[in-house]
TORMI-81348 format. One record per residue (C-alpha): residue number from 1; residue in three letters; z, x, y. Coordinates in steps of 0.5 Angstrom, whole numbers. Layout:
<pts>
<NUM ALA <Z X Y>>
...
</pts>
This chain:
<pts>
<1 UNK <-145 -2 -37>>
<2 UNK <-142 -6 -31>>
<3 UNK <-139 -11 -35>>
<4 UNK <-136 -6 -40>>
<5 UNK <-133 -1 -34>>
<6 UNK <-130 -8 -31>>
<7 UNK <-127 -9 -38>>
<8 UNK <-123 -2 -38>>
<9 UNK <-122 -2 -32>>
<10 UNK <-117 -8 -33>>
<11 UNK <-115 -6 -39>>
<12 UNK <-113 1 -36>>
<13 UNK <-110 -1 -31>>
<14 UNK <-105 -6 -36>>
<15 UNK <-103 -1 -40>>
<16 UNK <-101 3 -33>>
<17 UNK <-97 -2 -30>>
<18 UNK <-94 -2 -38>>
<19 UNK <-94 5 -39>>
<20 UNK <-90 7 -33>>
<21 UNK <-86 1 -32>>
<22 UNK <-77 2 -31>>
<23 UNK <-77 4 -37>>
<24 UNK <-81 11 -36>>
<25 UNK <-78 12 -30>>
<26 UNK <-71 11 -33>>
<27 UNK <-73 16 -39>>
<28 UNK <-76 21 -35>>
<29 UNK <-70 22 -29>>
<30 UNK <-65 20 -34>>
<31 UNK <-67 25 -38>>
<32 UNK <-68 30 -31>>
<33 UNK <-61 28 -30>>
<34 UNK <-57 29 -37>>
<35 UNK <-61 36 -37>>
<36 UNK <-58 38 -30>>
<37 UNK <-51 36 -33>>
<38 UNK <-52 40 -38>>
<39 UNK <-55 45 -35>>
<40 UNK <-50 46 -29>>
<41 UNK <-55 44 -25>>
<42 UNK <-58 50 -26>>
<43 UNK <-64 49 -22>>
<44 UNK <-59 49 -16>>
<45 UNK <-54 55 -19>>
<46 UNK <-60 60 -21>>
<47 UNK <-66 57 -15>>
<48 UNK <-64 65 -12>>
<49 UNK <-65 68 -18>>
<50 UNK <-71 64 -20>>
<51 UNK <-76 66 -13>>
<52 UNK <-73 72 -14>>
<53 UNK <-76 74 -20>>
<54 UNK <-83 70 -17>>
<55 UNK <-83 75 -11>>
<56 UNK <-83 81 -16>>
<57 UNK <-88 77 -20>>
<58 UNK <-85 76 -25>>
<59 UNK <-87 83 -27>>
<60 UNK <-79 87 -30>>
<61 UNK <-83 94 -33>>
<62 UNK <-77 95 -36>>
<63 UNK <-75 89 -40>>
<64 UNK <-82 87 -41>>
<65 UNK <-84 94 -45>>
<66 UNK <-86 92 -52>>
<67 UNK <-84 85 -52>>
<68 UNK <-89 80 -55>>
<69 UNK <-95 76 -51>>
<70 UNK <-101 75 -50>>
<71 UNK <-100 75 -42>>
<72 UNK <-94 77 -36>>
<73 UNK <-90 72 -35>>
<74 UNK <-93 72 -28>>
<75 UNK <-99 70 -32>>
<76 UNK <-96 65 -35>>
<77 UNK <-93 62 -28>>
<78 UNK <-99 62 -25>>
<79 UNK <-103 59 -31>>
<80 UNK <-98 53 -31>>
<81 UNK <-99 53 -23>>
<82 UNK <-106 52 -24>>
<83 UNK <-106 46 -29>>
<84 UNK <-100 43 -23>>
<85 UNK <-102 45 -17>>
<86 UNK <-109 41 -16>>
<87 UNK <-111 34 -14>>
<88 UNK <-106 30 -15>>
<89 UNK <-103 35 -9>>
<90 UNK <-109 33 -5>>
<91 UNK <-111 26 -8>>
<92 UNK <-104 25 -12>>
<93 UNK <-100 24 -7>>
<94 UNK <-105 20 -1>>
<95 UNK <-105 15 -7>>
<96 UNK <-99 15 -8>>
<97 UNK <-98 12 0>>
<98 UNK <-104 8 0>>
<99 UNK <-100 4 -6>>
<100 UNK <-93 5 -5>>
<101 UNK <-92 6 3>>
<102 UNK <-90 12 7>>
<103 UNK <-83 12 3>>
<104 UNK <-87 13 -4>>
<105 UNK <-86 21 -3>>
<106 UNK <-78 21 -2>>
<107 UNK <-78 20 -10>>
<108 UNK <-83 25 -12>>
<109 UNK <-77 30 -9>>
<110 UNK <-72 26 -13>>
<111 UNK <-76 27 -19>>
<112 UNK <-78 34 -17>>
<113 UNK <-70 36 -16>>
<114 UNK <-68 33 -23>>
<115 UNK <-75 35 -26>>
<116 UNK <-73 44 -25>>
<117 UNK <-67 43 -30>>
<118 UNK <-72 39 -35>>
<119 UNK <-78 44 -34>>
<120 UNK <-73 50 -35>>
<121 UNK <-70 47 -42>>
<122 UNK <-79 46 -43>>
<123 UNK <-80 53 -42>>
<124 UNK <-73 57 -45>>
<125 UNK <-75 52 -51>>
<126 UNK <-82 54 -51>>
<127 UNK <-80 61 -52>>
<128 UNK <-75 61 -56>>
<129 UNK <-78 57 -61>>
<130 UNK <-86 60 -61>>
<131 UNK <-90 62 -67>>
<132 UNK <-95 68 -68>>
<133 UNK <-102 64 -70>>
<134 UNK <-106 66 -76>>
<135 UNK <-110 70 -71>>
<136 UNK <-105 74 -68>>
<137 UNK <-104 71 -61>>
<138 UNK <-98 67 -59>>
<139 UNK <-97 59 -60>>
<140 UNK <-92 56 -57>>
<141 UNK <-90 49 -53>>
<142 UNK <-86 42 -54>>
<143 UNK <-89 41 -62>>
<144 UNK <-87 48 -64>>
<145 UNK <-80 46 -60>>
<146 UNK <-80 40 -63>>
<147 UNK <-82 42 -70>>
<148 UNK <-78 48 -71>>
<149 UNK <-71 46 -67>>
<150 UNK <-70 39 -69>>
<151 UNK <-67 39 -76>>
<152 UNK <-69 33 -78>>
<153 UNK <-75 34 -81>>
<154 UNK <-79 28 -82>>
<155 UNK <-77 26 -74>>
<156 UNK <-79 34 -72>>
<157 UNK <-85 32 -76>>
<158 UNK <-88 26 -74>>
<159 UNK <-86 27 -67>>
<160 UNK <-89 35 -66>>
<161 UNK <-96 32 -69>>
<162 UNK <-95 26 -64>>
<163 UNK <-95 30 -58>>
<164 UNK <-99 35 -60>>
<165 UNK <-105 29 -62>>
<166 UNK <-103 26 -55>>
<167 UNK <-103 33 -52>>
<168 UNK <-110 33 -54>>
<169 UNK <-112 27 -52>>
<170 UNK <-109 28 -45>>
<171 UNK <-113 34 -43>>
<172 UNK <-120 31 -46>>
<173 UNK <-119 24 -41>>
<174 UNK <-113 24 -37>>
<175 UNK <-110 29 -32>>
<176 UNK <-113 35 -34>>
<177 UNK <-121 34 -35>>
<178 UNK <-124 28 -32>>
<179 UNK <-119 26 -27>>
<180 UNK <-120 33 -23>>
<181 UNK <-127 33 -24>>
<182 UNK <-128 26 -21>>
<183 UNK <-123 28 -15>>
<184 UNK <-127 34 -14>>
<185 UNK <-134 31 -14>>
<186 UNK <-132 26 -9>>
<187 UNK <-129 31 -5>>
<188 UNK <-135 34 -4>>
<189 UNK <-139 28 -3>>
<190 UNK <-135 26 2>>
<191 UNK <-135 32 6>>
<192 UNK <-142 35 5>>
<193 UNK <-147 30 2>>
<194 UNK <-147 33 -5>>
<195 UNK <-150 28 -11>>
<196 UNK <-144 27 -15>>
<197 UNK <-150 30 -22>>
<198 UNK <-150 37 -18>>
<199 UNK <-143 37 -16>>
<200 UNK <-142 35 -24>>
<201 UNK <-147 40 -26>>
<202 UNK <-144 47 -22>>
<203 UNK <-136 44 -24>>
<204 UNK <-138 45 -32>>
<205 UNK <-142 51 -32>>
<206 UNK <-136 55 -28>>
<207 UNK <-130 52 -32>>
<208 UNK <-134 54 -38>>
<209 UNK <-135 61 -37>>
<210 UNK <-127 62 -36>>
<211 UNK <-124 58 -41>>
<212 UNK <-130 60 -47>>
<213 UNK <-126 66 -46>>
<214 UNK <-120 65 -47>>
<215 UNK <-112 65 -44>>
<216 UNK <-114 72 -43>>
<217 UNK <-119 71 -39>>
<218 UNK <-116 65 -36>>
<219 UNK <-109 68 -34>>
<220 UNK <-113 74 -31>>
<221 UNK <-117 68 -26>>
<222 UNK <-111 64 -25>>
<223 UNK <-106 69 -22>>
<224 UNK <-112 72 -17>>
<225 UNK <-115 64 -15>>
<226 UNK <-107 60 -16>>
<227 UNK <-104 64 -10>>
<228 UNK <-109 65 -6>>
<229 UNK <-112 58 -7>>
<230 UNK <-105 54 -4>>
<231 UNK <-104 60 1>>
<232 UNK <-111 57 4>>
<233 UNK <-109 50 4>>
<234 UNK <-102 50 6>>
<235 UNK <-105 55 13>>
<236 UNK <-111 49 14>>
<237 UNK <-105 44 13>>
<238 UNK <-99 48 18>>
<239 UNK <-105 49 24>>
<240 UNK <-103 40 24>>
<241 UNK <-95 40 23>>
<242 UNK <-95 46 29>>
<243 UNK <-99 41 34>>
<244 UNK <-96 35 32>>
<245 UNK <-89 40 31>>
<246 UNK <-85 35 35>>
<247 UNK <-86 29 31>>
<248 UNK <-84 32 24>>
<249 UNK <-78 31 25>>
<250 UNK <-79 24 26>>
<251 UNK <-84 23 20>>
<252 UNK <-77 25 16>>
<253 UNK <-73 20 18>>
<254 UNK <-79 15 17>>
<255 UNK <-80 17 9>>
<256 UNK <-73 17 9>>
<257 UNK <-73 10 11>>
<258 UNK <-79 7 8>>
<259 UNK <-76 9 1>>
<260 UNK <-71 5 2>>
<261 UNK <-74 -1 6>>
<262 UNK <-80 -6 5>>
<263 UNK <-83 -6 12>>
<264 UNK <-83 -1 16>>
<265 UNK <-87 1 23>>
<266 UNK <-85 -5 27>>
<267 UNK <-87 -9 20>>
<268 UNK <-94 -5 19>>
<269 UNK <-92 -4 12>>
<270 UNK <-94 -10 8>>
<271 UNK <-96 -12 1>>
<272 UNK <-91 -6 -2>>
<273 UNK <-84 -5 -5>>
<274 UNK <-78 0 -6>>
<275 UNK <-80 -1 -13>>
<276 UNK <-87 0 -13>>
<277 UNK <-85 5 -8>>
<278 UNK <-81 8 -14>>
<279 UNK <-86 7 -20>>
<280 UNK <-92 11 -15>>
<281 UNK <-88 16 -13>>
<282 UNK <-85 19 -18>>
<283 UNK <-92 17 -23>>
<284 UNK <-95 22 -19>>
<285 UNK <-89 27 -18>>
<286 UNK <-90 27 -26>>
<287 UNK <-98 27 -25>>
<288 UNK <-96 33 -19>>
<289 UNK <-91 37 -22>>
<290 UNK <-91 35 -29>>
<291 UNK <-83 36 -31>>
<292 UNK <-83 32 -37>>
<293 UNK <-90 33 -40>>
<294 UNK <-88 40 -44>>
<295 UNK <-94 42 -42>>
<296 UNK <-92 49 -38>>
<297 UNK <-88 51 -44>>
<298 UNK <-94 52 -48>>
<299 UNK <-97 57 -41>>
<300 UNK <-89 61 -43>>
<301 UNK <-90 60 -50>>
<302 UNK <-97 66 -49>>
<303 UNK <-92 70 -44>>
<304 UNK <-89 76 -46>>
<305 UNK <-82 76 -46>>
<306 UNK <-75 79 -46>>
<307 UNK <-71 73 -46>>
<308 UNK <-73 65 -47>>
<309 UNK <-67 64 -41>>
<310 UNK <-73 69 -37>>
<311 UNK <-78 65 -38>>
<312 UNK <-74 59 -37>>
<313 UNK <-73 60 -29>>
<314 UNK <-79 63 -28>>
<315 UNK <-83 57 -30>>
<316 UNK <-78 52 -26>>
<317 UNK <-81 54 -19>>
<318 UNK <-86 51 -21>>
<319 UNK <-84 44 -20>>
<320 UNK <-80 47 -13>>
<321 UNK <-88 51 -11>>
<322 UNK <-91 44 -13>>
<323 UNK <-87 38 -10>>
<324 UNK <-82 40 -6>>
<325 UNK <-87 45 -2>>
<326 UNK <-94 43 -2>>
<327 UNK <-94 36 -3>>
<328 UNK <-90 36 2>>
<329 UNK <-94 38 7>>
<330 UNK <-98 34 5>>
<331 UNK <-94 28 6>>
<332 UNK <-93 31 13>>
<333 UNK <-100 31 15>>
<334 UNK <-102 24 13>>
<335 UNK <-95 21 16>>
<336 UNK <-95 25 22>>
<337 UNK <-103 24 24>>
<338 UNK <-101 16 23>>
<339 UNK <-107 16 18>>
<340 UNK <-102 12 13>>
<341 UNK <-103 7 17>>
<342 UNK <-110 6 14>>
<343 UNK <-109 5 6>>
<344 UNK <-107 -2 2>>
<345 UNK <-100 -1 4>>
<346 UNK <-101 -4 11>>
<347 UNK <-106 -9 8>>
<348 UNK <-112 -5 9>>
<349 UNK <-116 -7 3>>
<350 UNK <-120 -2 -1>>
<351 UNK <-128 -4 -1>>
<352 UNK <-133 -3 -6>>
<353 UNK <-139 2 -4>>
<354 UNK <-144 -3 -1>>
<355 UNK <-138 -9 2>>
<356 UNK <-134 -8 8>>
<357 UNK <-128 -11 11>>
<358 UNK <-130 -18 14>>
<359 UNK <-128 -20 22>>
<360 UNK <-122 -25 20>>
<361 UNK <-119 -19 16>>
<362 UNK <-119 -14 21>>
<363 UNK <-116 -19 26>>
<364 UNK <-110 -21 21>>
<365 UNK <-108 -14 21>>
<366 UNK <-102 -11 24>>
<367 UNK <-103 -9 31>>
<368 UNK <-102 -1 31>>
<369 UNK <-106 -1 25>>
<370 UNK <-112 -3 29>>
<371 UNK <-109 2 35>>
<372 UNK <-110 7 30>>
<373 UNK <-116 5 28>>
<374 UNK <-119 5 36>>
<375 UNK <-115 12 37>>
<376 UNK <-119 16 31>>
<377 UNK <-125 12 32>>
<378 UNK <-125 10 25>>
<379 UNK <-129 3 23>>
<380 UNK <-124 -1 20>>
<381 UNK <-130 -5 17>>
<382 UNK <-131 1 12>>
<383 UNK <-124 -2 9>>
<384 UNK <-118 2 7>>
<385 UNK <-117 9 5>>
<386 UNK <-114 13 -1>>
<387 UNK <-114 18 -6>>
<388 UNK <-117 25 -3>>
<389 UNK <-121 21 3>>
<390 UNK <-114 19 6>>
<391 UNK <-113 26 6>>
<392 UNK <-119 28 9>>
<393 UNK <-118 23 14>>
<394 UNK <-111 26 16>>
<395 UNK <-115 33 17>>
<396 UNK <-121 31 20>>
<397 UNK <-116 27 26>>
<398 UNK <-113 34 28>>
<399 UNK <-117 41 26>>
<400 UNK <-125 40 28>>
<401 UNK <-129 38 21>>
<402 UNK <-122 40 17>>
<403 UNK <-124 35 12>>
<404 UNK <-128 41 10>>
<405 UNK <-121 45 8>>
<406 UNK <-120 39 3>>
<407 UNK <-127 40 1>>
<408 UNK <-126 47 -1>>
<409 UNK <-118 46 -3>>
<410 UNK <-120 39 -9>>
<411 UNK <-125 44 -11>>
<412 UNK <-121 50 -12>>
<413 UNK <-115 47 -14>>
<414 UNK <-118 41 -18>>
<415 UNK <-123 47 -23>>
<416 UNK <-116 52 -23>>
<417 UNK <-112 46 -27>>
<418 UNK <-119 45 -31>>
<419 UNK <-117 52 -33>>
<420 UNK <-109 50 -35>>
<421 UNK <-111 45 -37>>
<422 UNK <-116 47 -41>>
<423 UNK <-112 52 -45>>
<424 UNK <-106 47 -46>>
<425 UNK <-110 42 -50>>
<426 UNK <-113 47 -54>>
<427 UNK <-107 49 -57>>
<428 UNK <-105 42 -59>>
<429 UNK <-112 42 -61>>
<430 UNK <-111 48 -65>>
<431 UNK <-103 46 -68>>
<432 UNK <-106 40 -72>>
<433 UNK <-113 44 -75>>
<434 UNK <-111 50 -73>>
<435 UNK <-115 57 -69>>
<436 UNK <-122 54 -72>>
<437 UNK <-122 47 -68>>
<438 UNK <-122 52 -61>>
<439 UNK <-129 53 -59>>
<440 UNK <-131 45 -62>>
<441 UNK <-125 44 -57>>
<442 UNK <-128 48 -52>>
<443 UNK <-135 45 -52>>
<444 UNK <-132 38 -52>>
<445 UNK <-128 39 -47>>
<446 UNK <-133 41 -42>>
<447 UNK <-138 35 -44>>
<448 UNK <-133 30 -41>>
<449 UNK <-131 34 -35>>
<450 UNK <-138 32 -34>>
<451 UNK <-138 26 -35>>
<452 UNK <-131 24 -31>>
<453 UNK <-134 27 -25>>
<454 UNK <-140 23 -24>>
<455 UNK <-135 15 -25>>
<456 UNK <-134 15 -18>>
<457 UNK <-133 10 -12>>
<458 UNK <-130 3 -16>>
<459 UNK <-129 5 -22>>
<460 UNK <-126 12 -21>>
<461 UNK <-119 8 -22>>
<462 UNK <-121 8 -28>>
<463 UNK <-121 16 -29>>
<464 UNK <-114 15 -25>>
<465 UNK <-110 10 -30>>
<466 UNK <-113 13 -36>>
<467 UNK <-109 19 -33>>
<468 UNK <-103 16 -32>>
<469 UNK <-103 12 -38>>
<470 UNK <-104 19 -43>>
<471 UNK <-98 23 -39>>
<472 UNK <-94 17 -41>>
<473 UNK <-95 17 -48>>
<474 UNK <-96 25 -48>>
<475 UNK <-89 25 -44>>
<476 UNK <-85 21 -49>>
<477 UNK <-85 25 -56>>
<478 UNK <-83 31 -51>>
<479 UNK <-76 27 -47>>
<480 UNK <-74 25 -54>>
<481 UNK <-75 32 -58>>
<482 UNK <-71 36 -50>>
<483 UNK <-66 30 -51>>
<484 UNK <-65 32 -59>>
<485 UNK <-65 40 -56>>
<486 UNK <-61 39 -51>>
<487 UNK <-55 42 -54>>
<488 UNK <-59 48 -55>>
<489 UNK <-61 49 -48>>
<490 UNK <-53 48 -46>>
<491 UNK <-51 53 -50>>
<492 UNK <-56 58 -48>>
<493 UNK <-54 56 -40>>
<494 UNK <-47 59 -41>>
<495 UNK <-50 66 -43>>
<496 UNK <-51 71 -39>>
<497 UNK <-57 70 -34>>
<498 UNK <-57 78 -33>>
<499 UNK <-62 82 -36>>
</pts>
């Protein structure tokens, strides 16, 4: 068995490097940038309008009256947050600076600026082009899209079923199943001790119960627990930035450096680079907010509607609640804690369960790495931080037992993006075989979620590239199918935004 998860770990991290090579990271921001042209930077134009219509809930009685869907936009909204705002907030954006370096994060805002306009273009085209299911419930999303607004038929084909299969695939191993289920039960671990099979056992039984309901049942859990849950991590995080307030500023112009720099610190910052800072920050920025993926326009697709343009603005403050507000409050709190100093980019190794750093390394490191190591009482034997123990750290170095904040918050923030998640592959699933293929998928769903929970400690890197490497290929078919519509979202942008 160790000799097959060594295999697949290698493998996996060869197709990751592969898969989010220049080439994604130019597809995914090139085609956040051409949307925002087109558009008229309308993630800019309209960001009022757009948190104007969050603030009332995404709730216009008067315009909503006897309109088709499923749930409310508000809903809707809140079911797509579910699947964005989970652990690559938490445990996403501390790997990102562990590999990449305090200046990792800048380019998660980069990709998050121009990522609005491509989440506006997903969600107004995922409206626009929605069909009503065999069973009378609402259907929608990048295969629809790419299946009904591209004329081509044979490219609309091929492409709608390439992502509806990668779709489906991508829920099952990556981002939305295993990948939460791991940061969660190592979460819990860390913090309280927890078996990682109890942790797996009481994660699949609560997802079960919510998603063999439905997107109902699903919308109804997230737009309670989503509001609630980022409420209760941004306070636990706000009590750190007020204690350390005056070095926020600082922390600023440190990541605005560092993504422009290969050192940084007084030389702290090794065995990095701007374009490994580049590829990892705007890897998790995807990872995080999911701008490109397509996967909000299928939450969207369920709500109800009074024009696709409504649900287009609705659902780009998502990208802006995601990346610009919580991940960078969770970069403040790595950065300005000093924490980061502890992760590989200052040549601190990771170490497997059971080894530990030797003396000569620990000497070899920078000396404010060790200061820091002294300051928090942290023994640099143990090796490197990352991933949501980096995070953990960050916590625990100011507010008593604050690591518990994170405990609670990769919990509740990883079993809501099990839920959207769960919803999104399920409509992938059911546009390849249609509504029967719902509940085997459920169950389905449910088995591997177990099992990814319990791939813990060396080979969880196994869970992340496999992630990564299913959010490149599920991406891909979505960037063609918007850059093949990207007219339509022009055009319907020179419209009226009132209604």
């Amino acid at each position: 068995m160790t000799a097959i998860l060594e295999w697949l770990n290698i493998l996996m991290q060869t197709l990751v490097n592969f898969m989010w090579g220049n080439w994604m990271i130019f597809l995914l921001v090139g085609t956040g940038i051409l949307l925002s042209f087109m558009t008229r930077f309308i993630q800019l134009r309209k960001f009022v309008l757009s948190i104007r219509y969050l603030f009332q809930g995404g709730k216009k009685s008067e315009v909503l009256k006897d309109t088709e869907g499923d749930i409310s936009p508000f809903a809707a909204l809140m079911t797509a947050l579910a699947a964005t705002v989970g652990n690559g907030n938490i445990a996403g954006v501390a790997a990102a600076i562990a590999t990449g370096g305090p200046g990792a994060p800048f380019w998660m805002w980069i990709s998050g600026l121009f990522g609005m306009a491509t989440k506006f273009s997903e969600c107004y085209l995922g409206v626009k082009y929605r069909k009503v299911a065999e069973d009378g419930s609402m259907a929608g999303g990048p295969m629809y899209y790419i299946r009904h607004g591209i004329k081509n038929q044979p490219i609309a084909k091929f492409l709608g079923m390439t992502f509806a299969v990668c779709g489906g695939m991508t829920a099952l191993l990556g981002t939305g199943n295993m990948m939460q289920s791991n940061a969660m039960a190592l979460a819990i671990k860390t913090q309280f001790g927890v078996p990682t099979i109890l942790s797996a056992f009481v994660i699949t039984v609560l997802v079960g119960i919510v998603i063999l309901g439905g997107i109902k049942r699903i919308g109804a859990v997230a737009e309670k627990l989503v509001p609630t849950m980022i409420l209760f991590y941004i306070g636990g995080a706000l009590v750190i930035l007020i204690t350390k307030h005056a070095q926020i500023g600082d922390a600023f112009v440190f990541i605005f450096k560092s993504a422009f720099s290969l050192q940084a610190a007084g030389g702290a910052l090794i065995g990095t680079s701007i374009k490994e800072a580049i590829s990892l920050g705007v890897r998790r920025g995807v990872l995080s907010n999911e701008a490109g993926l397509g996967s909000a326009a299928i939450a969207q697709s369920a709500a109800k509607s009074p024009d696709p343009m409504f649900n287009g603005l609705l659902g780009m403050t998502g990208v802006f609640i995601d990346t610009i507000l919580v991940n960078t409050i969770t970069t403040l709190t790595i950065v300005v804690t000093g924490v980061w100093k502890l992760t590989p980019a200052c040549g601190v190794a990771l170490v497997k369960s059971g080894d530990s750093l030797s003396a000569e390394k620990i000497a070899s490191l920078h000396p404010s790495v060790n200061e820091m190591a002294s300051t928090l009482g942290y023994d640099l034997a143990q090796g490197g931080l990352s991933s949501t123990a980096l995070t953990v750290e960050a916590f625990n170095s100011v507010i008593p037992f604050g690591g518990i904040i994170i405990a609670i918050g990769s919990l509740v923030f990883g079993y809501t993006t099990l839920l959207g998640w769960a919803y999104y592959g399920e409509q992938c699933i059911g546009y390849i075989w249609g509504v029967r293929s719902h509940k085997p998928y459920r169950i389905v769903f449910i088995s591997l979620l177990f099992f990814g929970a319990l791939l813990t400690g060396k080979y969880m890197d196994i869970v992340w590239n496999i992630g990564d490497s299913f959010n490149a290929v599920m991406a891909l078919p979505n960037l063609i199918g918007l850059l093949f519509l990207a007219q339509v979202v022009s055009r319907a942008t020179k419209k009226s935004l009132d209604f």
